[in-house]
C-alpha positions as CSV (number, residue, x, y, z in Angstrom):
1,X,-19.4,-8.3,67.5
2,X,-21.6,-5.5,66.9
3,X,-22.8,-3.2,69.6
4,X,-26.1,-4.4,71.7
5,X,-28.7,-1.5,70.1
6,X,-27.2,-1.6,66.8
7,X,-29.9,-1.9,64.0
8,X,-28.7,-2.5,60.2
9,X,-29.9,0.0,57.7
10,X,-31.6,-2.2,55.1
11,X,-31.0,-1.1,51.9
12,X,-33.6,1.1,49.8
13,X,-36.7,-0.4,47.9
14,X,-36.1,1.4,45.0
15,X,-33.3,0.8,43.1
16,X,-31.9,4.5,41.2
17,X,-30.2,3.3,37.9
18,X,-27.0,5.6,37.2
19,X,-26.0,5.0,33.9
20,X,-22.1,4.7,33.9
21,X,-20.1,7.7,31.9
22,X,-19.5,5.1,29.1
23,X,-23.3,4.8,28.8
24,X,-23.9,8.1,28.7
25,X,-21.7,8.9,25.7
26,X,-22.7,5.6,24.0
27,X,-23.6,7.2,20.4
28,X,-25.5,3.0,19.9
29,X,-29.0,4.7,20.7
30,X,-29.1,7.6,18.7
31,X,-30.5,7.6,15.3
32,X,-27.8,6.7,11.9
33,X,-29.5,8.5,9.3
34,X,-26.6,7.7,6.9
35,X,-27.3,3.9,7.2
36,X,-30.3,2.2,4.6
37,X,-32.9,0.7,6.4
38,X,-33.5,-1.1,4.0
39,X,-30.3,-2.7,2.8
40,X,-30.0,-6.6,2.7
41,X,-26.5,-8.0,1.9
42,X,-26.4,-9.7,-1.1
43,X,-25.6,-13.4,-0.3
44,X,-24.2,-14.5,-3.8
45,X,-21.1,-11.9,-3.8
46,X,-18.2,-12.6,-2.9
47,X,-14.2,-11.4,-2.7
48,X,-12.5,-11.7,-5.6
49,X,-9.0,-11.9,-5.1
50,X,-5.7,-9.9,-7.5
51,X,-5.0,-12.7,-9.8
52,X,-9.0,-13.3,-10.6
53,X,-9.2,-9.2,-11.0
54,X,-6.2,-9.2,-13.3
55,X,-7.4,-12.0,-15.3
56,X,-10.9,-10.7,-16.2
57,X,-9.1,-7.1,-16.9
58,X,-7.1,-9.0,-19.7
59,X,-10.1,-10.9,-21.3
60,X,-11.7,-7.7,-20.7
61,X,-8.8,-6.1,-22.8
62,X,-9.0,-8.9,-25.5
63,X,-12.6,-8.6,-25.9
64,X,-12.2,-4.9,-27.0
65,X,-9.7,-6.1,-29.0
66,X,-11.3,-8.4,-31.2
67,X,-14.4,-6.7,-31.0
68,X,-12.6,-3.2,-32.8
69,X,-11.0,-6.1,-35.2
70,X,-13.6,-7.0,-36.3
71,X,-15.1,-3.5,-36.5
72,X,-12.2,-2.5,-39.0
73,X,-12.6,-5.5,-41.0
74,X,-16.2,-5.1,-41.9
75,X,-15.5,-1.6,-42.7
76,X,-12.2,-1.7,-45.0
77,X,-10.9,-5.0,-46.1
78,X,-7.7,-3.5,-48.1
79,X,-5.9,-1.9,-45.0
80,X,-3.5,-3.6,-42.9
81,X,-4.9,-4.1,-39.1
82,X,-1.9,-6.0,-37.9
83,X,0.6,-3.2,-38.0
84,X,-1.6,-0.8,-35.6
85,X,-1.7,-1.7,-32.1
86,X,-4.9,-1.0,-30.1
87,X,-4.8,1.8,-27.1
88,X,-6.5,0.7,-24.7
89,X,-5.9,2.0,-21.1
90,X,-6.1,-0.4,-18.8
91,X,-3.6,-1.1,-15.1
92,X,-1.8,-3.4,-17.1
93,X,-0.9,-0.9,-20.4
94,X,-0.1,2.2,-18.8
95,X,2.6,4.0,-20.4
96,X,4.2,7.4,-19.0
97,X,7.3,8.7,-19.9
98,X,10.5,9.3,-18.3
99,X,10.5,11.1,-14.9
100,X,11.7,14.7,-15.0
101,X,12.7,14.3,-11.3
102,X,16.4,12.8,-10.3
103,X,17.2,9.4,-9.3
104,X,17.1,8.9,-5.9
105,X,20.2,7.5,-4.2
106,X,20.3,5.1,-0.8
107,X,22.5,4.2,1.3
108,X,24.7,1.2,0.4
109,X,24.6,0.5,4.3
110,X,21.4,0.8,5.3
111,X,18.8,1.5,2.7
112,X,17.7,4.6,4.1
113,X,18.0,8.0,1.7
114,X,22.3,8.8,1.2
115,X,23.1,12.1,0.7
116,X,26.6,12.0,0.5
117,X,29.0,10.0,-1.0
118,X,32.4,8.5,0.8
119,X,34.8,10.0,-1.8
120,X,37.7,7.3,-1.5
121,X,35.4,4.6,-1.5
122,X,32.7,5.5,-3.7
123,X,29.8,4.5,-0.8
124,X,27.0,6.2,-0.2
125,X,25.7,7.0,3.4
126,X,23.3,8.3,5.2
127,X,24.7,10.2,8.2
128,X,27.9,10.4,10.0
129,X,27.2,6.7,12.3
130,X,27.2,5.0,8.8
131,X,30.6,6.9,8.0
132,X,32.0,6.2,10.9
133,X,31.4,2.5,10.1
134,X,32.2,3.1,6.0
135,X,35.7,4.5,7.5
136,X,36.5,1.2,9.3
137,X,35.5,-1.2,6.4
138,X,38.5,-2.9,4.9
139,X,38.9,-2.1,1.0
140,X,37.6,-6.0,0.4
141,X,34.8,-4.9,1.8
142,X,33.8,-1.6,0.6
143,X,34.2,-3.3,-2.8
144,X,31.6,-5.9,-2.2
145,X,29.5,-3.3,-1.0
146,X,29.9,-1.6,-4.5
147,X,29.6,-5.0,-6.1
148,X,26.1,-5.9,-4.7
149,X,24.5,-2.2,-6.1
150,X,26.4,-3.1,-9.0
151,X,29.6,-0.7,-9.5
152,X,32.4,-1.9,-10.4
153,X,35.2,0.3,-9.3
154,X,38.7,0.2,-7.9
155,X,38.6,0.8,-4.4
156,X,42.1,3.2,-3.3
């Protein structure tokens, strides 16, 4: 019970609005001048997914095709179109050659990058935990090992 000459304060009138600190670095009010005004999404497009995208590249690709055909046909009938093949680059014809860099090797174990080689067995690891465990495999099992990256070998 509250004391006999005890008056409540009522609160103020006037309310002060304190915008919180997540208000007051809100970047939602500011101008974005690198948005178009007047942009409308176009309602008709729509995702194409990667088998509809690799089959217009190839009729894309046999268009050009037939289209150069028939170019060289109306301009020399006596050569022989059939033995030159068209370049056309394309993601599906891209030819390089060889890497200069060397094959990289991984761990028969684990997968990860080996950079040594277990010289009785012939396995490749990647640090001394998968050694340790290389060093307790039986032979039977070090030569399935081999097997599945596809050495054949004779295990010692």
């Amino acid at each position: 019970m509250p004391p006999k000459n005890f008056k409540r304060k009522l609160p103020a009138t006037e309310d002060v609005y304190t915008p919180s600190l997540a208000e007051q670095l809100s970047y939602l009010h500011f101008p974005r001048p690198f948005k178009n005004p007047a942009y409308t999404k176009n309602i008709n497009r729509r995702a194409k997914n990667l088998k509809n995208v690799l089959g217009q590249e190839r009729e894309r690709e046999r268009l050009e095709r037939e289209r150069r055909r028939m170019e060289t046909a109306g301009s020399s009938m006596d050569t022989d179109e059939g033995t030159r093949e068209d370049e056309i680059s394309s993601y599906l014809s891209i030819e390089a050659p060889p890497s200069v860099l060397p094959q990289k090797h991984y761990c028969d174990i684990t997968g990860l990058e080996a950079a040594y080689t277990d010289p009785v067995t012939g396995l490749r690891y990647h640090d001394k935990d998968v050694y340790a465990l290389i060093k307790g495999l039986s032979p039977s099992a070090a030569k399935e090992y081999l097997s599945v990256r596809g050495v054949n070998s004779i295990v010692k």
